[in-house]
C-alpha positions as CSV (number, residue, x, y, z in Angstrom):
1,X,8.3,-6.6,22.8
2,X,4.4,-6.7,24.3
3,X,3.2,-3.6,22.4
4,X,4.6,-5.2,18.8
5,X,2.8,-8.4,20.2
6,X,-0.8,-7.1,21.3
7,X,-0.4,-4.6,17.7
8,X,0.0,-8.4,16.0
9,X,-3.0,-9.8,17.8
10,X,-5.3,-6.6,17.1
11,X,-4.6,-6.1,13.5
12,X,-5.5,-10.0,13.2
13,X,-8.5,-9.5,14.4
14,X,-9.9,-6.0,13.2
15,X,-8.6,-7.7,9.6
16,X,-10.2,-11.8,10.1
17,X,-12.5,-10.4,6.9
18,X,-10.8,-8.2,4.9
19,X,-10.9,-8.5,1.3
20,X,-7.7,-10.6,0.3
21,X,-5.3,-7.5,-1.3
22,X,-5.5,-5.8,2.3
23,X,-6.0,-8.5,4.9
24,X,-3.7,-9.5,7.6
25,X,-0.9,-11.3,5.2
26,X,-0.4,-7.7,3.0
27,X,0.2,-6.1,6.6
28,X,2.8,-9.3,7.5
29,X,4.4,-8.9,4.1
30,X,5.0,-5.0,4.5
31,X,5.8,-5.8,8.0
32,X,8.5,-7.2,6.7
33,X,9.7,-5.5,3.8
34,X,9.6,-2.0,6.8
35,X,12.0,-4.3,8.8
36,X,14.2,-5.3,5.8
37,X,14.7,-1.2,4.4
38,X,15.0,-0.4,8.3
39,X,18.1,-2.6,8.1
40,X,19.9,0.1,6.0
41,X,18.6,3.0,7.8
42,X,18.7,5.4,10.9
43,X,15.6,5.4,12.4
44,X,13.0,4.7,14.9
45,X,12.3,0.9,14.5
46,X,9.3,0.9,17.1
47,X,7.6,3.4,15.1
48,X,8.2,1.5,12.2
49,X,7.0,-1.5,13.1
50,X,3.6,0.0,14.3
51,X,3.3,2.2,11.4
52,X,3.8,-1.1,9.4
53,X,1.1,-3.0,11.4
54,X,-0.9,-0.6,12.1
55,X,-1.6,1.4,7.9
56,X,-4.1,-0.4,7.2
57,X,-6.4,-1.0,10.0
58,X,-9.4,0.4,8.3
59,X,-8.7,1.5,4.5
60,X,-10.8,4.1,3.4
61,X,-11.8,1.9,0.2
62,X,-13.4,0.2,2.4
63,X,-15.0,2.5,5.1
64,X,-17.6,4.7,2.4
65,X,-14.1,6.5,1.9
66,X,-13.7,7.7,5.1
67,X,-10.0,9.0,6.0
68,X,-10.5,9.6,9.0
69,X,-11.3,5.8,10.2
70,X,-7.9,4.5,10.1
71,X,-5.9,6.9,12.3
72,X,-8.8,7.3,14.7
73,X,-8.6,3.7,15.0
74,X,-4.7,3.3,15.2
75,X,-4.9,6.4,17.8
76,X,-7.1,4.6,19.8
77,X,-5.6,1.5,20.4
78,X,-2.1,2.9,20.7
79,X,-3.8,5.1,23.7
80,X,-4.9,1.5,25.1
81,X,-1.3,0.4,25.0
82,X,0.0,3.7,27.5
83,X,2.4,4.4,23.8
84,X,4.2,7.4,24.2
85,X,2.0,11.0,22.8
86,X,5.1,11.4,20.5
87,X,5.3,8.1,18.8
88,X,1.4,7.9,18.7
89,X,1.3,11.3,16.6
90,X,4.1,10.0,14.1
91,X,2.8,6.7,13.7
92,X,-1.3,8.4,12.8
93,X,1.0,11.0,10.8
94,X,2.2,8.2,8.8
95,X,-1.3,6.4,8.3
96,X,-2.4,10.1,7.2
97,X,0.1,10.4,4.5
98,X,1.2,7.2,3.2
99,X,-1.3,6.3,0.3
100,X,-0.9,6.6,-2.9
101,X,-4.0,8.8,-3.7
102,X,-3.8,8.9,-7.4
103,X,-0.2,10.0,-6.8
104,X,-1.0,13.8,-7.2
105,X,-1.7,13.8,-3.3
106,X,1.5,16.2,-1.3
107,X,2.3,14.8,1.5
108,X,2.1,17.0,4.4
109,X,4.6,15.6,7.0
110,X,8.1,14.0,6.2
111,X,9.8,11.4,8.3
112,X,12.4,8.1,8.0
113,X,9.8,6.4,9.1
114,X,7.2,7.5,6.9
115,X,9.6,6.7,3.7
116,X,10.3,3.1,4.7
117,X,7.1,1.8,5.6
118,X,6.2,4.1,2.2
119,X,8.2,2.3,0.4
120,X,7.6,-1.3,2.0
121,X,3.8,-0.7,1.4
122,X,4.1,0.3,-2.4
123,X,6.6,-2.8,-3.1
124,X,3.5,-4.8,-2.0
125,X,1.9,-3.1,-4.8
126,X,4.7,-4.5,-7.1
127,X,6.0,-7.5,-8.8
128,X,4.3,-11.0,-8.9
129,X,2.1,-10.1,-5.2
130,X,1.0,-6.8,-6.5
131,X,-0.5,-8.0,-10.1
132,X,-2.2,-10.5,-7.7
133,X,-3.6,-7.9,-5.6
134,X,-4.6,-6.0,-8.5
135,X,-6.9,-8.7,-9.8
136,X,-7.7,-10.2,-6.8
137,X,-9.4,-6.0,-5.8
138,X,-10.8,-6.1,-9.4
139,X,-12.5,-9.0,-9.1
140,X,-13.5,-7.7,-5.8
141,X,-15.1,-4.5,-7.1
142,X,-16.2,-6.5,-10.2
143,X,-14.1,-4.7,-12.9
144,X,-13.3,-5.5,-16.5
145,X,-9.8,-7.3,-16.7
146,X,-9.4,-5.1,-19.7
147,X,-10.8,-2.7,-22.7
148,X,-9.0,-1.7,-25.3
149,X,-11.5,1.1,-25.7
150,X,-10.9,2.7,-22.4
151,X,-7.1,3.9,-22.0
152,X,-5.6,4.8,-18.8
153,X,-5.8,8.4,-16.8
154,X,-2.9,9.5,-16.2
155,X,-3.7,13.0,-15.0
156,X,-6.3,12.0,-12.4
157,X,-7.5,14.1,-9.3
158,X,-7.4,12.6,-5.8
159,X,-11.1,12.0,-6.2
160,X,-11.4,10.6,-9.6
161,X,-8.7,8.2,-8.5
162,X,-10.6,7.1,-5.5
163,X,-14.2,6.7,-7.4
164,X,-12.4,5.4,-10.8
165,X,-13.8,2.2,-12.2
166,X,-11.8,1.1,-15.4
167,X,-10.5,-2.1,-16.0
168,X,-8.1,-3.7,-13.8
169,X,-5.5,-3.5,-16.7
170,X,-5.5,0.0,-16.4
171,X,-4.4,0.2,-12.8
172,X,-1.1,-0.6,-13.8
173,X,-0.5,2.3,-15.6
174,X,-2.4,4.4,-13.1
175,X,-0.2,3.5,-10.2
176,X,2.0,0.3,-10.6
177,X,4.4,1.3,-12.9
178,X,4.8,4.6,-11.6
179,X,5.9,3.3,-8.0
180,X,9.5,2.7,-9.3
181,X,10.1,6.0,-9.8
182,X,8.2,7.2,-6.5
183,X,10.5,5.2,-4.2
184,X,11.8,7.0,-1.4
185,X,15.0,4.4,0.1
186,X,18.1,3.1,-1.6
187,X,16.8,-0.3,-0.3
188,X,13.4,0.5,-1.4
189,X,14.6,1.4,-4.8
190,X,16.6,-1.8,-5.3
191,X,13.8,-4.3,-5.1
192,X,11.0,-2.2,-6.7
193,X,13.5,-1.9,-9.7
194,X,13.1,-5.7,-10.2
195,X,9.9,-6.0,-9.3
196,X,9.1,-3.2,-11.9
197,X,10.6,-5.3,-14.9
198,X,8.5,-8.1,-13.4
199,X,5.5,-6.1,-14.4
200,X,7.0,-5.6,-17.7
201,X,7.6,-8.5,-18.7
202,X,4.0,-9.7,-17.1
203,X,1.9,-7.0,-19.6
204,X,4.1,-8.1,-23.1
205,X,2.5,-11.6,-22.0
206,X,-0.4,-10.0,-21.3
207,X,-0.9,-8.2,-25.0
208,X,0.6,-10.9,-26.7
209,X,-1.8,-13.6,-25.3
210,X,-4.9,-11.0,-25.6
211,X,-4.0,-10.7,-29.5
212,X,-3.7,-14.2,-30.2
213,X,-0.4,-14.5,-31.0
214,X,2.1,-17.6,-29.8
């Protein structure tokens, strides 16, 4: 279909220098996962795919925080491409509501689509690809790997989440291994389950390495 094509070409090039954790191959890969949960439900695949696409376009981490960016700049392409006023308003209504935001954030608008390309965003947050991202931002935002001193927030506001600073290794407590649980498709749930014991298994290496031991 043209619109999924010229959505392809855009992203790629609104994304040719993004930092690695968000560029053009995290949108392919949740591209993919939205297509692979879509499999098992009812819903609205062309929103799906452009919600997919289109999440990212300009993350806030990297616009001075600015929310708005992103579904100004999805809403203005799909405009371009003569989309329909109802599939443009679900697909910036997804953009608005999927991030994580410290996961104290309500979501404001519920939709199928909204919960798989939810969940096929967070399992890029998971597993083997999501410790890389992890490290890959906090080397990007020049963060400790890890402090023993400084334990992980659990109770954090949408604000302190966004403006946090602690060591990478605290991320994973902050958001990674609570995604399991946050999973919003029976599909979704499946793989993040494995990718969660991935993560496990990862940090016991992790600890034990950091301590010395064999």
């Amino acid at each position: 279909m043209q619109i999924i094509n010229n959505t392809i070409l855009f992203v790629k090039n609104q994304l040719t220098h993004a930092e690695g954790g968000h560029d053009w191959f995290h949108i392919e890969r949740v591209y993919k996962n939205a297509l692979l949960i879509a499999e098992e439900e009812d819903c609205d695949l062309i929103v799906v795919k452009l919600a997919a696409l289109l999440h990212d376009i300009a993350d806030s981490k990297f616009h001075d925080g600015d929310e708005l960016i992103g579904p100004k700049t999805a809403r203005t392409f799909l405009e371009s491409q003569n989309v329909s006023e109802s599939s443009i308003d679900h697909v910036v209504a997804i953009i608005e509501n999927i991030s994580f935001k410290g996961g104290n954030f309500e979501k404001k608008f519920h939709s199928k689509e909204l919960e798989i390309v939810q969940d096929a965003d967070r399992l890029d947050a998971m597993g083997a690809i999501g410790i890389a991202r992890t490290f890959n931002y906090g080397g990007f935002k020049n963060r400790a790997i890890y402090d023993p001193n400084i334990q992980p927030n659990l109770g954090m506001s949408k604000e302190e989440y966004k403006n946090s600073t602690a060591p990478t290794l605290n991320h994973f407590y902050e958001k990674l291994l609570l995604l399991k649980d946050k999973m919003n498709t029976k599909s979704g749930k499946k793989i993040a389950q494995k990718r969660h014991d991935f993560m496990v298994t990862f940090l016991a290496h992790f600890y034990a390495e950091w301590d010395g031991e064999e």
